[in-house]
N, CA and C atoms as an extended XYZ file, in Angstrom:
537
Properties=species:S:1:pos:R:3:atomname:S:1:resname:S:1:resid:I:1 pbc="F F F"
N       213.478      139.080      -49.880 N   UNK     1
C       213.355      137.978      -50.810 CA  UNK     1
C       213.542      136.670      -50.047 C   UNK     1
N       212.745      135.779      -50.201 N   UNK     2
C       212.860      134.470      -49.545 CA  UNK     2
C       213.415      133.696      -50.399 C   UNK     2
N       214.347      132.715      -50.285 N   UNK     3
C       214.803      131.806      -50.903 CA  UNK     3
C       214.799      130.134      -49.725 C   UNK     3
N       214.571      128.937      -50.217 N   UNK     4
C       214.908      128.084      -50.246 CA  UNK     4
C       216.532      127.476      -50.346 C   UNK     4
N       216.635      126.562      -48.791 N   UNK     5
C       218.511      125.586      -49.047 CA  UNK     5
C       217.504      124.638      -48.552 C   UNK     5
N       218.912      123.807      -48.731 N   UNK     6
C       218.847      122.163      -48.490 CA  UNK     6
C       219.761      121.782      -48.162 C   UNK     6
N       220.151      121.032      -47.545 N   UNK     7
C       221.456      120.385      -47.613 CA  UNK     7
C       221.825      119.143      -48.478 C   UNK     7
N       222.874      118.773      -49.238 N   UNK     8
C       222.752      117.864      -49.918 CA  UNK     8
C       222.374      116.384      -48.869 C   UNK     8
N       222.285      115.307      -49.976 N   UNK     9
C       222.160      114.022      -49.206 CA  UNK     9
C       223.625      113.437      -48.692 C   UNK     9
N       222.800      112.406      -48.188 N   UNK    10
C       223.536      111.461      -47.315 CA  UNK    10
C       225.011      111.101      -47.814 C   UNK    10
N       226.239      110.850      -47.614 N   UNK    11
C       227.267      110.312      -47.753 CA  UNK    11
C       228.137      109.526      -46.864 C   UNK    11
N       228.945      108.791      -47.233 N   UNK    12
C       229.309      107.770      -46.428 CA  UNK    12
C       229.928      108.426      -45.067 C   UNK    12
N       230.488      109.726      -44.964 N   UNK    13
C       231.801      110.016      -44.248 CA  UNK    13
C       230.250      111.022      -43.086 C   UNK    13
N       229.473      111.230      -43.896 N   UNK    14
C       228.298      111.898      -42.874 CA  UNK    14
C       227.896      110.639      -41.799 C   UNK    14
N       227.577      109.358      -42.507 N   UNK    15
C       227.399      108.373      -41.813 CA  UNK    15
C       228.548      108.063      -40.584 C   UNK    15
N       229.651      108.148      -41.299 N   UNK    16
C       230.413      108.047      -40.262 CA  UNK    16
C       230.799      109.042      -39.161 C   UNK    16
N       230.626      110.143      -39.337 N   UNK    17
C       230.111      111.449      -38.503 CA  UNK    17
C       231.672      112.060      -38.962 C   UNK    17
N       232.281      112.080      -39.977 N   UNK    18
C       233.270      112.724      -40.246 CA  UNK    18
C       233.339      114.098      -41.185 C   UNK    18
N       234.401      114.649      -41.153 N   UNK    19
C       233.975      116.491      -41.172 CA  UNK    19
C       234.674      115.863      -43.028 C   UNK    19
N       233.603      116.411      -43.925 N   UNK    20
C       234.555      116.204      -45.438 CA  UNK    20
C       235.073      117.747      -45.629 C   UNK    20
N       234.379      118.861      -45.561 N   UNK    21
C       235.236      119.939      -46.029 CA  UNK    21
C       235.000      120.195      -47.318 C   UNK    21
N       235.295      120.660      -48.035 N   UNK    22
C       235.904      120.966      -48.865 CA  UNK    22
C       236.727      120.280      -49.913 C   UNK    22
N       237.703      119.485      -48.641 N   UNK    23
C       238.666      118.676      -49.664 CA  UNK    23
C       238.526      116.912      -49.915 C   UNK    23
N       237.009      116.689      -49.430 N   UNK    24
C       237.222      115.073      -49.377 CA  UNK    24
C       235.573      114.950      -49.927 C   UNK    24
N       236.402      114.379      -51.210 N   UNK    25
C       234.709      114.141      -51.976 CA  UNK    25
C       234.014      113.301      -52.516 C   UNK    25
N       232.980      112.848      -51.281 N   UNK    26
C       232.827      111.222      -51.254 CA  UNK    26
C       231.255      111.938      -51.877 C   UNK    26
N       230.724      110.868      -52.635 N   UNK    27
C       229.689      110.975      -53.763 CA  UNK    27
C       228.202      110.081      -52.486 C   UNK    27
N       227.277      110.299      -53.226 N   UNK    28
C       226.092      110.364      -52.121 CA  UNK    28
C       225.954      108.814      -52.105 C   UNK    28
N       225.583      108.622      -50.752 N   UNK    29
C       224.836      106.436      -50.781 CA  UNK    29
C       224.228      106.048      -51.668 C   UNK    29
N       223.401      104.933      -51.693 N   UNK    30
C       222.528      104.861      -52.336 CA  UNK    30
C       221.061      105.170      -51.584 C   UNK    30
N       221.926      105.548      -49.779 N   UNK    31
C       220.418      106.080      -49.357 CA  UNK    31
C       220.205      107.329      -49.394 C   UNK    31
N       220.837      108.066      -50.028 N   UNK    32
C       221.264      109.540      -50.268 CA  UNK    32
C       220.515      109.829      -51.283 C   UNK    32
N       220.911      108.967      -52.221 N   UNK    33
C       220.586      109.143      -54.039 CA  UNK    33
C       218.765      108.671      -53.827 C   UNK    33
N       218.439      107.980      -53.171 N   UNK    34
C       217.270      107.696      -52.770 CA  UNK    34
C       216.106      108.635      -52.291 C   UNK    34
N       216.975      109.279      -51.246 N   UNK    35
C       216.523      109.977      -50.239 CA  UNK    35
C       216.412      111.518      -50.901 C   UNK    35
N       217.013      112.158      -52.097 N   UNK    36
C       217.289      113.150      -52.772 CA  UNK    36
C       216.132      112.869      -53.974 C   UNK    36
N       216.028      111.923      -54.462 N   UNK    37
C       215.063      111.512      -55.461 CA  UNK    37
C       213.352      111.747      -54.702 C   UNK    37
N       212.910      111.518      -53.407 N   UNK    38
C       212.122      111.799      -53.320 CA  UNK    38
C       211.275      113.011      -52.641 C   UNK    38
N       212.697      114.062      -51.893 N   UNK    39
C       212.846      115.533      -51.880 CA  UNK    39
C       211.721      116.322      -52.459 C   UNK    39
N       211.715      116.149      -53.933 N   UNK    40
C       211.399      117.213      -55.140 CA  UNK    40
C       210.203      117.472      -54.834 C   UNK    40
N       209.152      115.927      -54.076 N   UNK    41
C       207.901      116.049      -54.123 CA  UNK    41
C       207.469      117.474      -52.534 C   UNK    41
N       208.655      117.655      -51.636 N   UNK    42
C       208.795      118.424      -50.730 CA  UNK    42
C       208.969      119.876      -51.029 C   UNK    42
N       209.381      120.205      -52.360 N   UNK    43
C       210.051      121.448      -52.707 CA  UNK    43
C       208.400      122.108      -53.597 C   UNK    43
N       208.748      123.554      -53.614 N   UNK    44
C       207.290      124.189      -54.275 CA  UNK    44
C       207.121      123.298      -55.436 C   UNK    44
N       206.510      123.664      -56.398 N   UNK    45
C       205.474      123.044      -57.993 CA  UNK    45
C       206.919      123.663      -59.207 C   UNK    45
N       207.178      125.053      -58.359 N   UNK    46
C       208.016      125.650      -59.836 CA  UNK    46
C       209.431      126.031      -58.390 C   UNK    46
N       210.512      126.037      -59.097 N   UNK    47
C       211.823      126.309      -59.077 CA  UNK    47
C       212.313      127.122      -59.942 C   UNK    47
N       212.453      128.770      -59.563 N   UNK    48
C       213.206      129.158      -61.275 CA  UNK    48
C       214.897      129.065      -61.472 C   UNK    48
N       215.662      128.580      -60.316 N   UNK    49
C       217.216      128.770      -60.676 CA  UNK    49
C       217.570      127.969      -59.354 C   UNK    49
N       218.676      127.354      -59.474 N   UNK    50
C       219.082      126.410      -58.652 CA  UNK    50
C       220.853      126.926      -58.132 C   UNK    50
N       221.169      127.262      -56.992 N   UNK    51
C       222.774      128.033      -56.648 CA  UNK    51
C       223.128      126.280      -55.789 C   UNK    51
N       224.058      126.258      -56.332 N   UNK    52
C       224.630      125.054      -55.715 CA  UNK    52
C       226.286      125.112      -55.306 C   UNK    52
N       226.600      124.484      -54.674 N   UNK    53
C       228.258      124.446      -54.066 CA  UNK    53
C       228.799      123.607      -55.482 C   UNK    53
N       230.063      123.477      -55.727 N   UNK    54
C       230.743      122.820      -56.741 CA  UNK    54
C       231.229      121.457      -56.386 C   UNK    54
N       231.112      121.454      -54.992 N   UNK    55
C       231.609      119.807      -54.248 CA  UNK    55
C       230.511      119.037      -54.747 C   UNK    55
N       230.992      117.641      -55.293 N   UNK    56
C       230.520      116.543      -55.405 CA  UNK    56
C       229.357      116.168      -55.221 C   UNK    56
N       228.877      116.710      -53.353 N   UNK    57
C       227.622      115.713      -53.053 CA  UNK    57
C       226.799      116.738      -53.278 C   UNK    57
N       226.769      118.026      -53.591 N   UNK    58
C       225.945      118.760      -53.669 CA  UNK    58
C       225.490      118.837      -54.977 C   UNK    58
N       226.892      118.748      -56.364 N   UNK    59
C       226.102      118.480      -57.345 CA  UNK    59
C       225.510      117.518      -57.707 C   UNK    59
N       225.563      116.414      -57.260 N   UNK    60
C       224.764      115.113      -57.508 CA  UNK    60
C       223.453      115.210      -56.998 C   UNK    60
N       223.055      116.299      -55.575 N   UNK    61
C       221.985      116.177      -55.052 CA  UNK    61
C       220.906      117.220      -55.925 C   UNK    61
N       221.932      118.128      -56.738 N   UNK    62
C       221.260      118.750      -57.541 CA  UNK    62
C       220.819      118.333      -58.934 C   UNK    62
N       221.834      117.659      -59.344 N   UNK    63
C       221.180      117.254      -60.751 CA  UNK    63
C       220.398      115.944      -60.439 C   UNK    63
N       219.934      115.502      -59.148 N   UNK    64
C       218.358      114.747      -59.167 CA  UNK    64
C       217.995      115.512      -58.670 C   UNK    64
N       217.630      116.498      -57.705 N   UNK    65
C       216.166      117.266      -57.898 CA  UNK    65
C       215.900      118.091      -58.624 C   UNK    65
N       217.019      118.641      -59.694 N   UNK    66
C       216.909      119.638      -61.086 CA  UNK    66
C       215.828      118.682      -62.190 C   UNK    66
N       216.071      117.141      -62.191 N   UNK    67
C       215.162      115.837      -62.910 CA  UNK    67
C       213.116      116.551      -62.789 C   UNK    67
N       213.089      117.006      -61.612 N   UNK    68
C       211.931      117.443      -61.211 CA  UNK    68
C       211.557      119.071      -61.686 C   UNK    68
N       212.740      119.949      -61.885 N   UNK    69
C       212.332      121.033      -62.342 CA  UNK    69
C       212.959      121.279      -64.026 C   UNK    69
N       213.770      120.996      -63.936 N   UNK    70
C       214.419      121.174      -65.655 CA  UNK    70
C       214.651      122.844      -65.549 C   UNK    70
N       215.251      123.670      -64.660 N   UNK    71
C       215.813      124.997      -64.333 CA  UNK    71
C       216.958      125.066      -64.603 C   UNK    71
N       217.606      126.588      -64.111 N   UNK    72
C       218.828      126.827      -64.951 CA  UNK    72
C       219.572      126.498      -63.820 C   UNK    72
N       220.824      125.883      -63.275 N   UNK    73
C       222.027      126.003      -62.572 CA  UNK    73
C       223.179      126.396      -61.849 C   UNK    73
N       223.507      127.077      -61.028 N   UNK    74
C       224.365      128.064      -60.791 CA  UNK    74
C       225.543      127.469      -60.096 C   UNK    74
N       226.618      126.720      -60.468 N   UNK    75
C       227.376      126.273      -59.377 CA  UNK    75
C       228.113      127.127      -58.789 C   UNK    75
N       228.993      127.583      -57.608 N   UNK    76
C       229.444      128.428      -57.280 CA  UNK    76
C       230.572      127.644      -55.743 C   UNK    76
N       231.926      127.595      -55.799 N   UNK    77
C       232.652      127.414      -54.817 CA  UNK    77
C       232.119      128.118      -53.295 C   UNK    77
N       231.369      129.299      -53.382 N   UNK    78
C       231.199      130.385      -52.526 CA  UNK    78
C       229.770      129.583      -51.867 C   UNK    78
N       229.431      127.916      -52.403 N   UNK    79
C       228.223      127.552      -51.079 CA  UNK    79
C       228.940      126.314      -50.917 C   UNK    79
N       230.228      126.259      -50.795 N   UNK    80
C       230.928      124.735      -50.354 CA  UNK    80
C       230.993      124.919      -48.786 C   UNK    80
N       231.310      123.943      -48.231 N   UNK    81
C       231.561      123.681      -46.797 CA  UNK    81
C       232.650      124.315      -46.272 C   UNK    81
N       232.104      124.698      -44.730 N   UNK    82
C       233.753      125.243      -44.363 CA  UNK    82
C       235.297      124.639      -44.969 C   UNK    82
N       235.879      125.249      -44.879 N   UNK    83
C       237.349      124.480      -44.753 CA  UNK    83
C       237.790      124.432      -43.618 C   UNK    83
N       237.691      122.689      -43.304 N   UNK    84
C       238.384      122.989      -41.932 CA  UNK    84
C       239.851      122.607      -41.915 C   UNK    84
N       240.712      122.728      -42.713 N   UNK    85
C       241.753      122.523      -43.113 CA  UNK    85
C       242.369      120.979      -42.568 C   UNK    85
N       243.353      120.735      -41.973 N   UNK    86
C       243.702      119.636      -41.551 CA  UNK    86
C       243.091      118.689      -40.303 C   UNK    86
N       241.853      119.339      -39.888 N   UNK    87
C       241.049      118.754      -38.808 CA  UNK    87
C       239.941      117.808      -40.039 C   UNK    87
N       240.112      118.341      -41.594 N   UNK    88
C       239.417      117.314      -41.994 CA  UNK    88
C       239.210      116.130      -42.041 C   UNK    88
N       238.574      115.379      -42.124 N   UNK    89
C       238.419      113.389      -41.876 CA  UNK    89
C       238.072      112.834      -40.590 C   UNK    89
N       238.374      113.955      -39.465 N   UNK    90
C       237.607      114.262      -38.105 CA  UNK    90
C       236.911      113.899      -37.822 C   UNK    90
N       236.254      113.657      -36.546 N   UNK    91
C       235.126      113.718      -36.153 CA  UNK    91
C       235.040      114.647      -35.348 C   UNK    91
N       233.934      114.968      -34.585 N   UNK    92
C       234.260      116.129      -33.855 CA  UNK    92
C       234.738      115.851      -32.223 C   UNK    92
N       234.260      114.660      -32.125 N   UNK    93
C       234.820      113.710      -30.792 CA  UNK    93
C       236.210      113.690      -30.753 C   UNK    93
N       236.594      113.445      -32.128 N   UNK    94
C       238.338      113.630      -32.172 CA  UNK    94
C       238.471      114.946      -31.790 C   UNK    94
N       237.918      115.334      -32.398 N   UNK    95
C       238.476      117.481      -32.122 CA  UNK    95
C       238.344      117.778      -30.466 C   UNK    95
N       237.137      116.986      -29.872 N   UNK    96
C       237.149      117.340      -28.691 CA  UNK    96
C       238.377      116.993      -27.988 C   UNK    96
N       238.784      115.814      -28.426 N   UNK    97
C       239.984      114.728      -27.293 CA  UNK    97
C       241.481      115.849      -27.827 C   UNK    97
N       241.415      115.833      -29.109 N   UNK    98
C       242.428      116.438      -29.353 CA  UNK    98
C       242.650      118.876      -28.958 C   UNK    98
N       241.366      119.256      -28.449 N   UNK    99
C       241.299      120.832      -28.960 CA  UNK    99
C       240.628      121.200      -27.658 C   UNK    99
N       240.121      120.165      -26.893 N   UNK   100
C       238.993      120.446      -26.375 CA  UNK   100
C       237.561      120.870      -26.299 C   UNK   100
N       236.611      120.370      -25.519 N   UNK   101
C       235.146      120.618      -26.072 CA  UNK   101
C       235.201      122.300      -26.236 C   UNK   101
N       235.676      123.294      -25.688 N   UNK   102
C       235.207      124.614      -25.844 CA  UNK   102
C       235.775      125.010      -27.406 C   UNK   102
N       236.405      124.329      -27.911 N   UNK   103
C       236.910      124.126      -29.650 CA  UNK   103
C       235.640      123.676      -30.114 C   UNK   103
N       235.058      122.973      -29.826 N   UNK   104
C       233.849      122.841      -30.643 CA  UNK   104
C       232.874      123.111      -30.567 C   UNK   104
N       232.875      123.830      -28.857 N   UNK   105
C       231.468      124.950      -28.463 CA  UNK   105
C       231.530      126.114      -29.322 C   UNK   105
N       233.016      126.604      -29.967 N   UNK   106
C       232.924      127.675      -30.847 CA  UNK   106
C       232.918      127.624      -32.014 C   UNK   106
N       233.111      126.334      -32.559 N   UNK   107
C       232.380      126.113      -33.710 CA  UNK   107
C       230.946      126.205      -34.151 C   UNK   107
N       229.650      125.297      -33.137 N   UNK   108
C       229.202      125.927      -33.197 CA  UNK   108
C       228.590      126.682      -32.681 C   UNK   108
N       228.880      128.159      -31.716 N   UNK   109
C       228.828      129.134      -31.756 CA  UNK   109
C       228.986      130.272      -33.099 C   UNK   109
N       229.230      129.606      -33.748 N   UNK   110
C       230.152      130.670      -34.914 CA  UNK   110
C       231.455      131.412      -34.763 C   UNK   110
N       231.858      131.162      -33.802 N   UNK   111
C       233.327      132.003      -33.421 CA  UNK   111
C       234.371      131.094      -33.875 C   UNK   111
N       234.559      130.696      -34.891 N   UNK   112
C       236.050      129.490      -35.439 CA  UNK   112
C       236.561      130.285      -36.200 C   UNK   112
N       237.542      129.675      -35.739 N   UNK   113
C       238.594      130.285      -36.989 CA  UNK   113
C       239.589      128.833      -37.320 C   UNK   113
N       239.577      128.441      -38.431 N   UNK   114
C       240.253      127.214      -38.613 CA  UNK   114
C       241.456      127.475      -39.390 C   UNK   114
N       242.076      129.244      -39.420 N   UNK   115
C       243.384      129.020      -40.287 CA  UNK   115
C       244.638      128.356      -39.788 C   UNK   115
N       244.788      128.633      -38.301 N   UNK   116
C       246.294      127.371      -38.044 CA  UNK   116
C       245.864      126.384      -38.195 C   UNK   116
N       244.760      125.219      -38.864 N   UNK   117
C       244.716      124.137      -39.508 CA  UNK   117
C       244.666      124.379      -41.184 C   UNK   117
N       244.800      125.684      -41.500 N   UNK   118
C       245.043      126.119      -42.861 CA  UNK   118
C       243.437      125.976      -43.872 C   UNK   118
N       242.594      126.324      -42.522 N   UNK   119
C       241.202      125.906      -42.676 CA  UNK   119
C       240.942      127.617      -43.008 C   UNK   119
N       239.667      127.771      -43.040 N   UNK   120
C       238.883      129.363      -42.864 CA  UNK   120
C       238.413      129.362      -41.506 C   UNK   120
N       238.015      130.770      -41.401 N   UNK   121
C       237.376      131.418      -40.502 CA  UNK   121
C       236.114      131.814      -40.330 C   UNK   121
N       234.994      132.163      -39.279 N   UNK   122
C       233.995      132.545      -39.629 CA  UNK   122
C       233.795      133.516      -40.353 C   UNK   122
N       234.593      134.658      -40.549 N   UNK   123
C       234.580      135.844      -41.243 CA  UNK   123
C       235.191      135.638      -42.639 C   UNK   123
N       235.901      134.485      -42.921 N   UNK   124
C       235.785      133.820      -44.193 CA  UNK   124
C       234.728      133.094      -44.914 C   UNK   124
N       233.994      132.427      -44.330 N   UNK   125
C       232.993      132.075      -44.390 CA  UNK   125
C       231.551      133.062      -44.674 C   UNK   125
N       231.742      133.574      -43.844 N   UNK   126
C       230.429      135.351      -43.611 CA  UNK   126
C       230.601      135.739      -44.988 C   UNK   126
N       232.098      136.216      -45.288 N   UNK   127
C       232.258      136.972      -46.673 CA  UNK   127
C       231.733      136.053      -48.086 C   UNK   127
N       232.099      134.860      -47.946 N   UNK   128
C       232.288      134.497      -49.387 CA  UNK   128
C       230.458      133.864      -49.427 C   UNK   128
N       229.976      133.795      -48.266 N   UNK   129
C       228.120      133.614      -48.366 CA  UNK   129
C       227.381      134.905      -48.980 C   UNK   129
N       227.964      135.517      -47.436 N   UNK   130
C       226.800      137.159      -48.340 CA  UNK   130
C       227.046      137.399      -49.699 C   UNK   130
N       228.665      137.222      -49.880 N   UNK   131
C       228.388      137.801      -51.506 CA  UNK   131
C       227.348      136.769      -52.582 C   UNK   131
N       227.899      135.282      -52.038 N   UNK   132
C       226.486      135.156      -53.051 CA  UNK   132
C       225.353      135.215      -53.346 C   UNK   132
N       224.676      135.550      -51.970 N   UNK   133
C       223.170      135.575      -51.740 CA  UNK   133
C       223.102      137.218      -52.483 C   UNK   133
N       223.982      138.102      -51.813 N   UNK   134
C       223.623      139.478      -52.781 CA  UNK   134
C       223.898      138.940      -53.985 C   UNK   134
N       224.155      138.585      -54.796 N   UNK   135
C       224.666      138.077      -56.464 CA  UNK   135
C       223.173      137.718      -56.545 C   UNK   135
N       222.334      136.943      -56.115 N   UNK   136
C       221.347      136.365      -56.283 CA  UNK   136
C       220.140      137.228      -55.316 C   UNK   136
N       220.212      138.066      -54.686 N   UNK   137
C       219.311      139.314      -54.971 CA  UNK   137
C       219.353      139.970      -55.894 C   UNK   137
N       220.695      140.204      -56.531 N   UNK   138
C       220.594      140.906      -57.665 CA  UNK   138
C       220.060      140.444      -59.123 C   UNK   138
N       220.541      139.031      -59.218 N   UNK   139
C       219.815      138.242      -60.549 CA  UNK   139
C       218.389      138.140      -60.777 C   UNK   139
N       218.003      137.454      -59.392 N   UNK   140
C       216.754      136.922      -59.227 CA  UNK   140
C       215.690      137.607      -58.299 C   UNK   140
N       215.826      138.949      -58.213 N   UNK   141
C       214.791      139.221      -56.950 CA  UNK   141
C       213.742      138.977      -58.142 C   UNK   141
N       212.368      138.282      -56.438 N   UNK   142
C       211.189      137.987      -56.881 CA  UNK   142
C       211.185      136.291      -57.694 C   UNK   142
N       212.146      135.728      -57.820 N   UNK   143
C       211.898      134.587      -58.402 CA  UNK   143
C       212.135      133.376      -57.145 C   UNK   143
N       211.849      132.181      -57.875 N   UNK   144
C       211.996      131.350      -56.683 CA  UNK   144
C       213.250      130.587      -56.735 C   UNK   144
N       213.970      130.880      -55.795 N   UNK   145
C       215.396      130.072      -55.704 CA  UNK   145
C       215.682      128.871      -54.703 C   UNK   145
N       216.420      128.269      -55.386 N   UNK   146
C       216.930      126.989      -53.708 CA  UNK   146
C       218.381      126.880      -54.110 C   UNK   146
N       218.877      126.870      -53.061 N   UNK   147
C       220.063      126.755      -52.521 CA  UNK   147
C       220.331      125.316      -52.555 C   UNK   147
N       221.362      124.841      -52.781 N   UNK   148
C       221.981      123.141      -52.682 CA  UNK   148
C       223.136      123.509      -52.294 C   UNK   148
N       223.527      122.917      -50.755 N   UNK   149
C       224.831      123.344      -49.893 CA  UNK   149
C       224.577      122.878      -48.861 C   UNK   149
N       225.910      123.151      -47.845 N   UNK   150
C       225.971      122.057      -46.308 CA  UNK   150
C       225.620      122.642      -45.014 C   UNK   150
N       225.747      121.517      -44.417 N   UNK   151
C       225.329      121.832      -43.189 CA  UNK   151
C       226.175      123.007      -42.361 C   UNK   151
N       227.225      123.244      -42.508 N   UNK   152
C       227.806      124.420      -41.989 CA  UNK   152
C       227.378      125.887      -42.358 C   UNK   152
N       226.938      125.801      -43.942 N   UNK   153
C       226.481      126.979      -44.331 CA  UNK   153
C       225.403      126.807      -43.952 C   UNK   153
N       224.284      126.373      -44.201 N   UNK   154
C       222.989      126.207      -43.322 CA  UNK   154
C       222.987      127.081      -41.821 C   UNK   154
N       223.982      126.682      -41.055 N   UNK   155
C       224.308      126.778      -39.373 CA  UNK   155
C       224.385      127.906      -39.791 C   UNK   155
N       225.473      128.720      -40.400 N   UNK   156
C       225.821      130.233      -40.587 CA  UNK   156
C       224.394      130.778      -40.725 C   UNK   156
N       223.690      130.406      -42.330 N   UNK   157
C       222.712      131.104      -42.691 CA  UNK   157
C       221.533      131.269      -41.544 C   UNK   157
N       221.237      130.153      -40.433 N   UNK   158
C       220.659      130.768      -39.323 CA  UNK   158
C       221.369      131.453      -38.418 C   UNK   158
N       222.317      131.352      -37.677 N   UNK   159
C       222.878      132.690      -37.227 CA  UNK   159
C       222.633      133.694      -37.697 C   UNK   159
N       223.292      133.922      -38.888 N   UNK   160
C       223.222      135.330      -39.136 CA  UNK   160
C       221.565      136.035      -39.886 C   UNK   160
N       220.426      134.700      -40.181 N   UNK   161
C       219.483      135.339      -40.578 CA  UNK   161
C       218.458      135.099      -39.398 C   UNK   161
N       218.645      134.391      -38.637 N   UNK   162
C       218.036      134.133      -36.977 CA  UNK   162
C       218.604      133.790      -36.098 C   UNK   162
N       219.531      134.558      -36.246 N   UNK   163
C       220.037      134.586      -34.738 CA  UNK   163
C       219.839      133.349      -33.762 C   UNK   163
N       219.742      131.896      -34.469 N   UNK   164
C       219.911      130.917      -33.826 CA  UNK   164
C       221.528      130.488      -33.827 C   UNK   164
N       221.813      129.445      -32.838 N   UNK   165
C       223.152      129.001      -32.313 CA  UNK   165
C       222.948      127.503      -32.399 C   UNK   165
N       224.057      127.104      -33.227 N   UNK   166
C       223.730      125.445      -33.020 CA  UNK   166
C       223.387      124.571      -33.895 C   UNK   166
N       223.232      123.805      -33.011 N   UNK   167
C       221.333      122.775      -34.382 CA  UNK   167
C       222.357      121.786      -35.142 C   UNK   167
N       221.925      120.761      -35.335 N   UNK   168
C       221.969      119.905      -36.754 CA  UNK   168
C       221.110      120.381      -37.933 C   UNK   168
N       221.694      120.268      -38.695 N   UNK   169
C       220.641      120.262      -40.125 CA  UNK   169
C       220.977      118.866      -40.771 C   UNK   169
N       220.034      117.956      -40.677 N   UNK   170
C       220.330      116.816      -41.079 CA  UNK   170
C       220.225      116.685      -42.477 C   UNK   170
N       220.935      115.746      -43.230 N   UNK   171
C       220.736      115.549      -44.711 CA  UNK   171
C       219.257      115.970      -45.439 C   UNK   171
N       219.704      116.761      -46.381 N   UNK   172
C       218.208      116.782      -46.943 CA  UNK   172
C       217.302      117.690      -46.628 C   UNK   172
N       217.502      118.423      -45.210 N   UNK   173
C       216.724      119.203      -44.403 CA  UNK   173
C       215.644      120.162      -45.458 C   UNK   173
N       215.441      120.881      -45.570 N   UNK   174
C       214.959      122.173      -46.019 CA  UNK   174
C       214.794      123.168      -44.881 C   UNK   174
N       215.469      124.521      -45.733 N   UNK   175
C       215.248      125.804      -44.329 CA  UNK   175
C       214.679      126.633      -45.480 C   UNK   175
N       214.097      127.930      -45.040 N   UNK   176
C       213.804      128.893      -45.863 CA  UNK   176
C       214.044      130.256      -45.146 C   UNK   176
N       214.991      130.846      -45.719 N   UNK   177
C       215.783      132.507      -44.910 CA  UNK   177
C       214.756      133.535      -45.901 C   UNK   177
N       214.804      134.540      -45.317 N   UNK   178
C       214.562      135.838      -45.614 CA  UNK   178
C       216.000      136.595      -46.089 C   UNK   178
N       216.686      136.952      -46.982 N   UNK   179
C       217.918      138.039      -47.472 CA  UNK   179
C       217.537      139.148      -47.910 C   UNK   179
């Protein structure tokens, strides 16, 4: 089953290249809200169900490109951003000065584990994705889905569905996985 993500839009703390997490929930620019408004014309003709993270910028990025489909909704904690626990508000330049660069070669690598910052792990992360994508093989096989969620889950969802390492996914991106 192929499904459609995105990453939500733009926000101030992305601009500033800082890690929000989970726990810091800054609402989209106005070049975000902009930049999300004209998305829809990028996405297929029909949308039948929309899985979105419960953080802030993701539902805002969803209820303007939902304006374009009028579909059903799915919010779900299980497509929010890592937790990187107290490394949040970060940058990753800080993380380097403070963890060293091979701290953030294994980030992204996929090998983190952020619980002594009271963050998750990749295998926290792994778990609480697959289960939703199976939830949504199971609802929706055969229909057309998009994902609204971040750039970390993005990073995962190619690892583990192509075996790529790395990458930006910049605001807005569109990817399309095979599950």
């Amino acid at each position: 089953m192929k499904i459609l993500v995105i990453r939500h839009g733009l926000t101030k703390y992305n601009k500033l290249k800082r890690l929000q997490g989970q726990t810091i929930e800054n609402p989209l620019t106005p070049e975000g809200i902009k930049a999300a408004k004209q998305i829809s014309t990028s996405l297929p003709e029909r949308i039948d169900v929309i899985y979105t993270s419960d953080l802030l910028r993701t539902r805002q990025t969803t209820e303007i490109i939902n304006k374009s489909f009028n579909t059903e909704v799915v919010s779900t904690p299980k497509l929010r951003e890592i937790h990187f626990g107290s490394l949040t508000g970060d940058t990753w330049d800080e993380i380097a000065k403070k963890k060293g660069k091979e701290f953030v070669d294994n980030y992204l690598e996929q090998k983190y584990n952020f619980h002594a910052f009271s963050g998750e792990s990749f295998q926290d992360v792994k778990k609480r994705v697959l289960e939703v994508l199976e939830e949504i093989k199971q609802k929706y096989y055969g229909k057309k889905v998009l994902l609204v969620t971040h750039g970390g889950i993005i990073r995962f969802m190619k690892y583990y569905f192509l075996n790529e390492i790395g990458g930006l996914n910049p605001n807005l991106s569109i990817h399309e996985f095979e599950i």
